[in-house]
DRENNU-121360 format. One record per residue: x, y, z of N, C-alpha, C in turn; chain. Coordinates in pm, whole numbers, plus 32768, in hexadecimal, padded with zeros to 4 digits. Layout:
N
n_east,n_north,n_up,ca_east,ca_north,ca_up,c_east,c_north,c_up,vexza
X,Y,Z,X,Y,Z,X,Y,Z,A
...
END
This chain:
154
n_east,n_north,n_up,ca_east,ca_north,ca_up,c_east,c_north,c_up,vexza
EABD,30AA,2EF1,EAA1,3126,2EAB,EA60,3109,2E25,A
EAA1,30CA,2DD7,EA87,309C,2D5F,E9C9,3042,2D62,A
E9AA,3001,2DE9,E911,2FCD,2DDC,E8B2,304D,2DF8,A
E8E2,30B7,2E55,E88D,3147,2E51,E866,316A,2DE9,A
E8F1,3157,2D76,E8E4,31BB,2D23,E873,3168,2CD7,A
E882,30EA,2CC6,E80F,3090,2C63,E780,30AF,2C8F,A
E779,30BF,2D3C,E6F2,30CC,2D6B,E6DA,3145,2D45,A
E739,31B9,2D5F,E6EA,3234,2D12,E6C1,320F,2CAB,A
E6F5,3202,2C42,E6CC,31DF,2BAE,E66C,31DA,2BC7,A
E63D,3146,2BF4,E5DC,30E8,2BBD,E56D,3155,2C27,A
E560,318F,2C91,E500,31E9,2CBC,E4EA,3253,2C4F,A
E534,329E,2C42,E546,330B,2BB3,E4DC,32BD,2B64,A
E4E6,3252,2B24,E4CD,3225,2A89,E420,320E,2AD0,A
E429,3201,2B60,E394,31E7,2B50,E331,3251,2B9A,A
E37B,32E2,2BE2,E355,3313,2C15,E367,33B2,2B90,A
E323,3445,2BE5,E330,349E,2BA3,E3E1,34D2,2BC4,A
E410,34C8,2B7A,E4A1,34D9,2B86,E4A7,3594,2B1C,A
E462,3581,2AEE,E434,35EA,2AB3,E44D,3633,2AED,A
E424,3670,2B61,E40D,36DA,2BCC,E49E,36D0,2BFD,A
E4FD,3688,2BF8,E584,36B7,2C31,E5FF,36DE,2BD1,A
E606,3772,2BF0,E68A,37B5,2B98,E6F0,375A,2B79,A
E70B,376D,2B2B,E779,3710,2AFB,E7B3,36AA,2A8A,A
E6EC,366B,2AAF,E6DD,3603,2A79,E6C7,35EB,29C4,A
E6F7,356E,298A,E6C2,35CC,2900,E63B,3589,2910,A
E5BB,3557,2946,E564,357C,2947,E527,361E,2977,A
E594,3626,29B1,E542,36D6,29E0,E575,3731,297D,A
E5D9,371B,2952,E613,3773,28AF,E5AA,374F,2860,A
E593,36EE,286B,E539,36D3,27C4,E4BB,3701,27EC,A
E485,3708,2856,E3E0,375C,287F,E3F3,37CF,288F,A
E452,381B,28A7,E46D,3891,28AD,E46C,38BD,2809,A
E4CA,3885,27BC,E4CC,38A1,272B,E418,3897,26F8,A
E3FD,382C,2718,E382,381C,26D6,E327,386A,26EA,A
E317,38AC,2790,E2E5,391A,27AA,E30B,399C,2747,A
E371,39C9,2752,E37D,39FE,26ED,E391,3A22,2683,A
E383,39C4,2624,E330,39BB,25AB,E2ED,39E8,25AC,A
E28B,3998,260F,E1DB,39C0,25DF,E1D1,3A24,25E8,A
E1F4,3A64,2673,E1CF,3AEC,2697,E1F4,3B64,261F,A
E255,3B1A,25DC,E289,3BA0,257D,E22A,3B7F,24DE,A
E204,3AFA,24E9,E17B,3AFF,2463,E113,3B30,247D,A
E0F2,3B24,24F1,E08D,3B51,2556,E071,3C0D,2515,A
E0D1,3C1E,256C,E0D9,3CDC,2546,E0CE,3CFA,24DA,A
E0C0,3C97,2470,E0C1,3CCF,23DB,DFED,3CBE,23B3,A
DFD2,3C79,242A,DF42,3C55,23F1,DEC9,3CF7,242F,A
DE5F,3D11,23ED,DE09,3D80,2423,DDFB,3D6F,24CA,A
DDC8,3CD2,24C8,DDB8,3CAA,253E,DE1A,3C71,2584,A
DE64,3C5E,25C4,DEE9,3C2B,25F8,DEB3,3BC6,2659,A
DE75,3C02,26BA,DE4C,3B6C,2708,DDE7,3AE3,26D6,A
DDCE,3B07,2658,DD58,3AB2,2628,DDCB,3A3C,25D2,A
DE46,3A6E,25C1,DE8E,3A21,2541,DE85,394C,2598,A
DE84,3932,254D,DEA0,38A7,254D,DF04,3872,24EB,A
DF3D,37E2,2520,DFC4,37CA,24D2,DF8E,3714,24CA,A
E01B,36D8,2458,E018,3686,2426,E096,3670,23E8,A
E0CF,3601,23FF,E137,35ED,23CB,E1AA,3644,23D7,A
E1BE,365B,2458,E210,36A6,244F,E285,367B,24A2,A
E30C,36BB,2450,E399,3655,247F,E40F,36E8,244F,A
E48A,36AB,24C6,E4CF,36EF,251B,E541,36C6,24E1,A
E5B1,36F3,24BF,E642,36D2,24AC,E69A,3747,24A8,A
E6D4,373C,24F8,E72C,37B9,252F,E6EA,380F,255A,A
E6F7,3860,24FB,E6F4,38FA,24E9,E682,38FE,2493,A
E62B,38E1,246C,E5BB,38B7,23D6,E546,3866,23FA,A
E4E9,38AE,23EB,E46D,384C,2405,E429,3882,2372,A
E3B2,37C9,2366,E369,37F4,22DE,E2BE,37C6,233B,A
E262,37B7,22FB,E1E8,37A3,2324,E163,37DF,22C2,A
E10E,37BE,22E7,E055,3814,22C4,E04C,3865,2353,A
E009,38A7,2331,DFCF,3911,2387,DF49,3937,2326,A
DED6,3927,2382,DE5A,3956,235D,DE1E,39B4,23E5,A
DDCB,3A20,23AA,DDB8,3A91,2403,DD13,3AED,23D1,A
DCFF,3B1C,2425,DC6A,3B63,2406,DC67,3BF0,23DE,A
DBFD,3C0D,2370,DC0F,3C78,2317,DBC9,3CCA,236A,A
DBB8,3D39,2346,DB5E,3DB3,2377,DAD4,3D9F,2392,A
DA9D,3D3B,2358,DA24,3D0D,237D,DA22,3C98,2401,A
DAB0,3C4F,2419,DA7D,3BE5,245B,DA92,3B4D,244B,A
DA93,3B5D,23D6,DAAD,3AD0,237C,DB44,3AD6,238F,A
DB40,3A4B,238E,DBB6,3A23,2344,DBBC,39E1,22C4,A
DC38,3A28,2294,DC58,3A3B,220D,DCA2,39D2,21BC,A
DCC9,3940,2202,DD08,38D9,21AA,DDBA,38C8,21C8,A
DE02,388A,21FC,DE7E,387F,2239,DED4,389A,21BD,A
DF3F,3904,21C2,DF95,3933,2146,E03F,390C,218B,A
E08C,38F4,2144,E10D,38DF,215C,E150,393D,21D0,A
E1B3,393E,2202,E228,39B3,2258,E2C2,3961,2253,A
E310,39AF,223D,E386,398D,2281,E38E,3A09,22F4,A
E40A,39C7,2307,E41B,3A56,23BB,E4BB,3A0B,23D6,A
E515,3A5B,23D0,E592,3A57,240F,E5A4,3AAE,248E,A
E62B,3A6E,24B1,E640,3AD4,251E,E6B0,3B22,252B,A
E6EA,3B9C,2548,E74B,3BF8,252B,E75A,3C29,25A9,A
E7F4,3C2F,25FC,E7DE,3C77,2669,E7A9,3C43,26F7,A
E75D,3BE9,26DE,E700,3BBE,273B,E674,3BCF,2725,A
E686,3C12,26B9,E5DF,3C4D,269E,E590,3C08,2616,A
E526,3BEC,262D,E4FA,3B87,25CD,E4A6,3C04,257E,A
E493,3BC8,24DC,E456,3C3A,2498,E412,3BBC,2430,A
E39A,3BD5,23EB,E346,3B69,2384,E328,3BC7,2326,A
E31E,3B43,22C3,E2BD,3BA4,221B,E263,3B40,221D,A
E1E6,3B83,21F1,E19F,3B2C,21CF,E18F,3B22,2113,A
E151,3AE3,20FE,E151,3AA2,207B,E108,3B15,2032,A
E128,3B66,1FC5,E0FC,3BDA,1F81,E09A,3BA6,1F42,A
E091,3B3E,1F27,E016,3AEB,1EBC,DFF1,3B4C,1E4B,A
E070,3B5B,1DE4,E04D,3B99,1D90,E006,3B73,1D29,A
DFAA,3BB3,1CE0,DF4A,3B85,1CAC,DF6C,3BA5,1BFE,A
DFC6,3B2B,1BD2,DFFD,3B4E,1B56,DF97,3B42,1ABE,A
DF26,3B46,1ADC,DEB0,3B49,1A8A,DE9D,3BC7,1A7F,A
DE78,3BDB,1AC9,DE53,3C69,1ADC,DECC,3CB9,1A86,A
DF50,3CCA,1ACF,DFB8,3CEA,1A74,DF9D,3CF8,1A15,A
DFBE,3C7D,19BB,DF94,3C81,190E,DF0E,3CCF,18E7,A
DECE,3CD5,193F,DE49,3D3F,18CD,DE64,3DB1,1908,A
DEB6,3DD2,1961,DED0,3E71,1996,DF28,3E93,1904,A
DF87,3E2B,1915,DFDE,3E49,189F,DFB8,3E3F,17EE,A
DF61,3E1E,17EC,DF19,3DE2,1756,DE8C,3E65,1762,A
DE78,3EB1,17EA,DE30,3F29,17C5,DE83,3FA3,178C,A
DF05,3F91,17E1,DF51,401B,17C1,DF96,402B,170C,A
DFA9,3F83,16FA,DFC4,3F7B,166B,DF4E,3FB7,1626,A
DEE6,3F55,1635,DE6F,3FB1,15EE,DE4D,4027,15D5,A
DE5F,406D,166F,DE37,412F,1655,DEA0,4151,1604,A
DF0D,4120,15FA,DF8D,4167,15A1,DF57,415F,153D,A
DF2E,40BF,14FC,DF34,40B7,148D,DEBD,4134,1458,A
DE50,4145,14BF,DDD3,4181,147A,DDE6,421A,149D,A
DE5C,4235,14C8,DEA6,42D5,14BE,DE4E,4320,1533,A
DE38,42CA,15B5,DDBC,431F,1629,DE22,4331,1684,A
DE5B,4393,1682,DEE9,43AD,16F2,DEC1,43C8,1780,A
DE27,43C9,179B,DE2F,43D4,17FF,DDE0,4330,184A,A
DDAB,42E5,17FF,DDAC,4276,183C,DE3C,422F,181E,A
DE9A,4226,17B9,DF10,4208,17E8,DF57,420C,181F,A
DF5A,42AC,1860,DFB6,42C3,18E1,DF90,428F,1950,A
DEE8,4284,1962,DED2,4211,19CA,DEE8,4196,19F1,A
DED6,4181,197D,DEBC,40D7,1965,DF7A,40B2,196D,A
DFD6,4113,191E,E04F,40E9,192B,E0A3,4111,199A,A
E058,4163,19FD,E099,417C,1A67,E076,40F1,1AC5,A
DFEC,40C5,1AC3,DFD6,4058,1B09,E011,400B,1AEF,A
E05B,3FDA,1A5F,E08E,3F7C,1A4A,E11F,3F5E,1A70,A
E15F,3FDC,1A80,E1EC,4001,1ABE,E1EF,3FCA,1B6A,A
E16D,4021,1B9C,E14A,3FE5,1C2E,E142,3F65,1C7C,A
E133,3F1C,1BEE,E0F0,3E81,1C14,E177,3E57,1BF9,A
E1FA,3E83,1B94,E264,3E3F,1B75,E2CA,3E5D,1C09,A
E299,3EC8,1C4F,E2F8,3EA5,1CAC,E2BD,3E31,1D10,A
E242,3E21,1D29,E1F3,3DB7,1D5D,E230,3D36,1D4A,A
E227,3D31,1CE9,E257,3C91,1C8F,E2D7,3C6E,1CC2,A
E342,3D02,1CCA,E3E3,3CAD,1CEE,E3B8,3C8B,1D81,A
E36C,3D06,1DB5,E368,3CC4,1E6E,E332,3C21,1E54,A
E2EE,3BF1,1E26,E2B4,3B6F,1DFC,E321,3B2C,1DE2,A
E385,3B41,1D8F,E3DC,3AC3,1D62,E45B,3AC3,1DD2,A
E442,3B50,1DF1,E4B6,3B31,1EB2,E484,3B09,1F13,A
E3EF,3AEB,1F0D,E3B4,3AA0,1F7D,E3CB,39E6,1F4E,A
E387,39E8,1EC4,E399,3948,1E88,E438,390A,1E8E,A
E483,39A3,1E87,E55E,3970,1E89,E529,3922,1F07,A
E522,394D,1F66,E541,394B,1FFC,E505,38C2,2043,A
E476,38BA,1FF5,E400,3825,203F,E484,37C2,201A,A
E496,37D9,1F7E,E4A9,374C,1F34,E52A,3732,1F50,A
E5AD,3797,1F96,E618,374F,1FAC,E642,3759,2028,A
E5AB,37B1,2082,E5E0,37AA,2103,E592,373A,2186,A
E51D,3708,2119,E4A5,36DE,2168,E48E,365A,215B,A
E4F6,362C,20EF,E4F3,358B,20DA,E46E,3547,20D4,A
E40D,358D,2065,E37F,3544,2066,E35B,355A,200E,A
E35C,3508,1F96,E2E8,34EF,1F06,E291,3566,1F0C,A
E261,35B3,1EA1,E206,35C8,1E7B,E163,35A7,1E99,A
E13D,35B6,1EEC,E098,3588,1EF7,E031,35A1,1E83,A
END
């Protein structure tokens, strides 16, 4: 019994073992499947996404996902995590907040104050309110890479 079980193995380790329930190769392609599929749904184009680096532990996957814009192109591979809840896998992709921008949204709305134009301040400081909820989604996406994804900074 005990040499079956070695020959399975060693067939497993060199065959698609993948394809049989059970297995944690077939857990872990199944997971990995869905990952993607759930970074996937977050892109314009869903069948166009392509991946990289992408890795599985438990319940938690991290990776790139790059995908094609409204024109066609593709647009440059951006971060995802994707857990799973339930059975059901769900992803964020990377908000890529653009904290430049921020500061002169915010350094306009100071300005109109200072120069008493209440109605480009209410713009300019409503945008700037808009972008601050932006920013926390940003630092709950960066919580999540950096202590759930076990990978440096690129």
């Amino acid at each position: 019994m005990g040499r079956n079980l070695l020959i399975i193995s060693m067939l497993c380790a060199a065959t698609a073992c993948d394809k049989i329930p059970g297995t944690e190769a077939h857990k872990l392609r199944t997971s990995m499947e869905g990952a993607r599929a759930a970074a996937a749904y977050g892109l314009i184009d869903p069948s166009s996404a392509q991946f990289r680096d992408v890795t599985v532990s438990n319940d938690f996957a991290c990776g790139e996902v790059n995908g094609k814009n409204r024109l066609g192109a593709y647009v440059g591979f951006i971060r995802f995590t994707a857990s799973r809840e339930d059975g059901k896998w769900t992803a964020e992709l990377d908000p890529q907040f653009d904290d430049q921008r921020f500061k002169q949204v915010q350094q306009d709305c100071q300005t109109a104050a200072a120069l008493h134009n209440p109605a480009l301040a209410q713009l300019s400081c409503h945008q700037a309110m808009d972008m601050a909820v932006e920013q926390s989604s940003q630092s709950g996406f960066d919580f999540k890479w950096k202590n759930f994804c076990h990978v440096n900074e690129r």
